[in-house]
N, C-alpha and C positions, 0 to 999 in steps of 0.2 A: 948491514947486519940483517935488515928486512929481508935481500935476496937469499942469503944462508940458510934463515928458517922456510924459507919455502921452499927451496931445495930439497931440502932435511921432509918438510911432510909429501914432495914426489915422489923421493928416494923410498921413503916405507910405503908408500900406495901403488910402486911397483913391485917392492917386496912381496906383498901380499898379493899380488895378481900372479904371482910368478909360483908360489908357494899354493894356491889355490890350483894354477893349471898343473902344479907338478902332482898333485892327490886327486886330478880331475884322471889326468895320465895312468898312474896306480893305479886306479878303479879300475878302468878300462881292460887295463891290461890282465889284472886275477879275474878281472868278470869272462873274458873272452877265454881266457882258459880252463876257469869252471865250466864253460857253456860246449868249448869241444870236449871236455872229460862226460860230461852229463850225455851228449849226444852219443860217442863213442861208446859208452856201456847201454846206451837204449839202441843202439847197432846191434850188438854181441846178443843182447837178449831175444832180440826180435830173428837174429838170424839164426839162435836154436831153440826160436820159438817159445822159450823158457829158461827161469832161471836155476837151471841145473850146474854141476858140477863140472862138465865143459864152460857151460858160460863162467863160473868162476874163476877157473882159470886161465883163460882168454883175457877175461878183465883184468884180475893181476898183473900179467904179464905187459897188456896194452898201459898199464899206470905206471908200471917201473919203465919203458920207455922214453912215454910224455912227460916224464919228471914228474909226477902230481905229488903232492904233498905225504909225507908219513907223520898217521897224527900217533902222536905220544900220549895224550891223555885219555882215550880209550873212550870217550865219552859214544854215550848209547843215541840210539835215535830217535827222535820224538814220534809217537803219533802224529798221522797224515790222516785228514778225513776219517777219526774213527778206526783207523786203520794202525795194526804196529807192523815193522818193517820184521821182513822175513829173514836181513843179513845177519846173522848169529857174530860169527867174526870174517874181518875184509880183509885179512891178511896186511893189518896195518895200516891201512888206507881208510881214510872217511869217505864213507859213501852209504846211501841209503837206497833199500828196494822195495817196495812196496807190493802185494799184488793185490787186484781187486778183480770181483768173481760177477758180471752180470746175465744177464739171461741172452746175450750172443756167444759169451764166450768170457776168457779174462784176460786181463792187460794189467802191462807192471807198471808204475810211477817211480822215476829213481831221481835224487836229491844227490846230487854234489855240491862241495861248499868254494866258496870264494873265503881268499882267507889276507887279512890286514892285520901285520906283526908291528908293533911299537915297541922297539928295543930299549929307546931310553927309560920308559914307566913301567915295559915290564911285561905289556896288555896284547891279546891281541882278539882282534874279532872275525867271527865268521859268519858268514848270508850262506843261507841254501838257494841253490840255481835248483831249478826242480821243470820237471816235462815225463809225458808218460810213452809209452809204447803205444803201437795200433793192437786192434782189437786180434789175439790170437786163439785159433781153432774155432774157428766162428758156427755157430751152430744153426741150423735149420736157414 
């Protein structure tokens, strides 16, 4: 009877290691696809130099591609540094652009999210992957 119960506490402390690597996995895997969608639209901007109406449509198009995510709840984008984000609407897509004005020139910061659905509770959460552009139209 002694060896069954020890068994019994293996069997759940493999459980748990196995459940722990499989949301280690998860992570990994929306983080690295937040990370190419983040880099891909700091592409698009940097190659028309701005985020103009060509770059938004280049982006659209590159997110319905990639599969990225359609958020439904419309939610807005938080201030960055004092900064509100200049994306009005993303044609359904979560994504955030930010620009910022220094005395070389300005560059944009864009925020995409990583996103974790829990079907049985109901919940799901999202992290912003965030990284900016190089400095464009640099001055003097």
């Amino acid at each position: 009877m002694k060896e069954s119960i020890a068994n019994a506490y293996i069997l759940q402390i493999v459980i748990v290691f196995v459940v722990i690597f499989i949301f280690f996995f998860a992570g990994s895997l929306t983080y690295s696809k937040a990370f190419k969608v983040k880099n891909r639209i700091v592409d698009i901007i940097e190659k028309y130099e701005a985020y103009n109406d060509a770059a938004k449509s280049e982006i659209a198009s590159t997110l319905s591609e990639m599969g990225y995510r359609v958020d439904t709840t419309n939610k807005g984008c938080p201030t960055r540094n004092g900064q509100e984000s200049i994306v009005a609407t993303n044609n359904g897509y979560r994504y955030c652009v930010y620009e910022y004005d220094t005395n070389k020139g300005k560059y944009y910061g864009v925020a995409a999210y990583m996103y974790f659905d829990f079907p049985i509770i109901g919940n799901h959460l999202e992290f912003p992957v965030y990284g900016e552009t190089k400095i464009m139209g640099i001055i003097g």
